[in-house]
N, C-alpha and C positions, 0 to 999 in steps of 0.2 A: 527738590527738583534741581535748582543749582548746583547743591550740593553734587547730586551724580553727576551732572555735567560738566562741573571740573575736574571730578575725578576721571574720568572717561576721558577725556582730554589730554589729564597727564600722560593715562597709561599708553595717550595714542606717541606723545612726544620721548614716553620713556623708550616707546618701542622704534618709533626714528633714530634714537642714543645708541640704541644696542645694536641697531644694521648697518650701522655708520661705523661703526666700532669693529667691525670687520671689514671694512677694505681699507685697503694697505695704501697708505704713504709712503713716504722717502723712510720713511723710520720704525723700526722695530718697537714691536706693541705685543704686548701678551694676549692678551684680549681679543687678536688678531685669531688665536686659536680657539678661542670658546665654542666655535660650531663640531669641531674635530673631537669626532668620539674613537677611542680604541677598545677591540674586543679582549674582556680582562674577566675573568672563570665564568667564559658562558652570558655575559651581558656586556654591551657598549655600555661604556663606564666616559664619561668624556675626561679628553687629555689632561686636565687639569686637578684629576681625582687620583691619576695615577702616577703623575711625575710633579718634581719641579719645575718652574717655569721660570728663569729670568732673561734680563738685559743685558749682562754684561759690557755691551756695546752698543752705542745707536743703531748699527744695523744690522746686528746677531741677536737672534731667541737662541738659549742654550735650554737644553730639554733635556733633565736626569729622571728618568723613570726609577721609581723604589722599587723594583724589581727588574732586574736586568735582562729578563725573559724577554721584558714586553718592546723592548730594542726593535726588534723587526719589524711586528705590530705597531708601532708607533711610525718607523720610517713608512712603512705601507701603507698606513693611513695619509699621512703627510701628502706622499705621491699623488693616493691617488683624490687628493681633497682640490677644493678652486685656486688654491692658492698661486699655484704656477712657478712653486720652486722644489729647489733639489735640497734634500737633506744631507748633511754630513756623519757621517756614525763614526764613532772614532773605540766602539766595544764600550764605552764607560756612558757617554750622553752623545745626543745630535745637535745637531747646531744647525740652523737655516741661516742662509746670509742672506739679508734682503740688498739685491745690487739695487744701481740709483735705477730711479723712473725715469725713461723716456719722456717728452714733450709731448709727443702722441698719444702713450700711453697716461701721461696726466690729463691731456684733454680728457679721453676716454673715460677715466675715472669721475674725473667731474661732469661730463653728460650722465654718469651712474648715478652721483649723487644728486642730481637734479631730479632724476626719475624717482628715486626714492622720496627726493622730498616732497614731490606733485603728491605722490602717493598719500604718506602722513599729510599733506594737507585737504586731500579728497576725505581722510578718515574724518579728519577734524570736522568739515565740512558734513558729514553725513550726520555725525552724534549733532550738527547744529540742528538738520533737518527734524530727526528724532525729538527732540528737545519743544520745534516749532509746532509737529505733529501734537504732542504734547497739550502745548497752550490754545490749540483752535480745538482739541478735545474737550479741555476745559470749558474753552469760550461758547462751545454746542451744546455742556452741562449747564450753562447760567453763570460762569465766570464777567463779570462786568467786562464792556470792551477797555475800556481805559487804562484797567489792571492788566487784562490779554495782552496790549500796545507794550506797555512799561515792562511786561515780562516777556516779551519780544525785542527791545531793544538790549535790554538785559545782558540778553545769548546770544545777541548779536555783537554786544563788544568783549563779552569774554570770548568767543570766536576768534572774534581781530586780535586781541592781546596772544591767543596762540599761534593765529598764522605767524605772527611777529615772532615770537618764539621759534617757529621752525624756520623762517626764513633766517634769523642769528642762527641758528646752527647752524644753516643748511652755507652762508655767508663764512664761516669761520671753518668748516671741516673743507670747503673749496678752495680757504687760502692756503690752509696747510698743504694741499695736494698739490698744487702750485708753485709752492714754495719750493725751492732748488734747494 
């Protein structure tokens, strides 16, 4: 029973890692593209399956597609993706330049990431519920109360050990956005 309930936990905080990992700071991030799919023989295939992807600079993604076809297709998507920048096509690769963030637009970002992290922690919050559901099932089959109690305090600090968790992230992905 723990067992699931860490696991479920993780996957709640893995899934916090991965939507935080697409919005954009001051700094160029590949990862930035992992939502951006392009149409390649007949399927959306995502960006990352069809080109290369680097840094070259803290504030340039340079984007070489292994087929030079998918140039357009690739700028197209870019456009018309949340991102809110303009690509460069230069016939060989694109290149996004991420200019600085605004003050406004950092606030902005970090009221985002705060919403998201309410969110992962309603998740966490529900698998606790689940879990408590759980133990008063048990406690209605003939589980002793004593055991029900101790396997209720239980979920309830590995709970807290993950709200803690997402509040660290949620604390360090704000500073970065922040950060000029």
């Amino acid at each position: 029973m723990f067992d699931t309930l860490d696991e479920r936990m993780k996957k709640s905080i893995a899934a916090l890692k991965s939507e935080l990992a697409t919005i954009r700071t001051g700094r160029a991030n590949a990862s930035l593209l992992d939502h951006i799919h392009v149409p390649y023989y007949g399927a959306e295939s995502p960006l990352s399956q069809v080109a290369n992807l680097s840094v070259p600079e803290p504030r340039i993604i340079m984007i070489t597609p292994w087929d030079k076809t998918l140039l357009a297709a690739i700028e197209k998507a870019l456009l018309t993706s949340d991102l809110g920048l303009n690509p460069s096509n230069d016939g060989e690769c694109i290149r996004l330049i991420f200019p600085e963030l605004t003050e406004d637009r950092r606030k902005e970002l970090a009221k985002k990431v705060k919403a998201i992290g309410e969110k992962a922690r309603v998740s966490v919050r529900n698998i606790r519920r689940d879990a408590n559901d759980e133990v008063k099932k048990a406690l209605a089959d003939g589980m002793p109360e004593d055991e029900g109690k101790r396997a209720q305090e239980k979920i309830q600090s590995i709970t807290d050990g993950f709200i803690a968790e997402v509040d660290k992230i949620l604390e360090h992905k704000e500073q970065e956005i922040l950060t000029v």
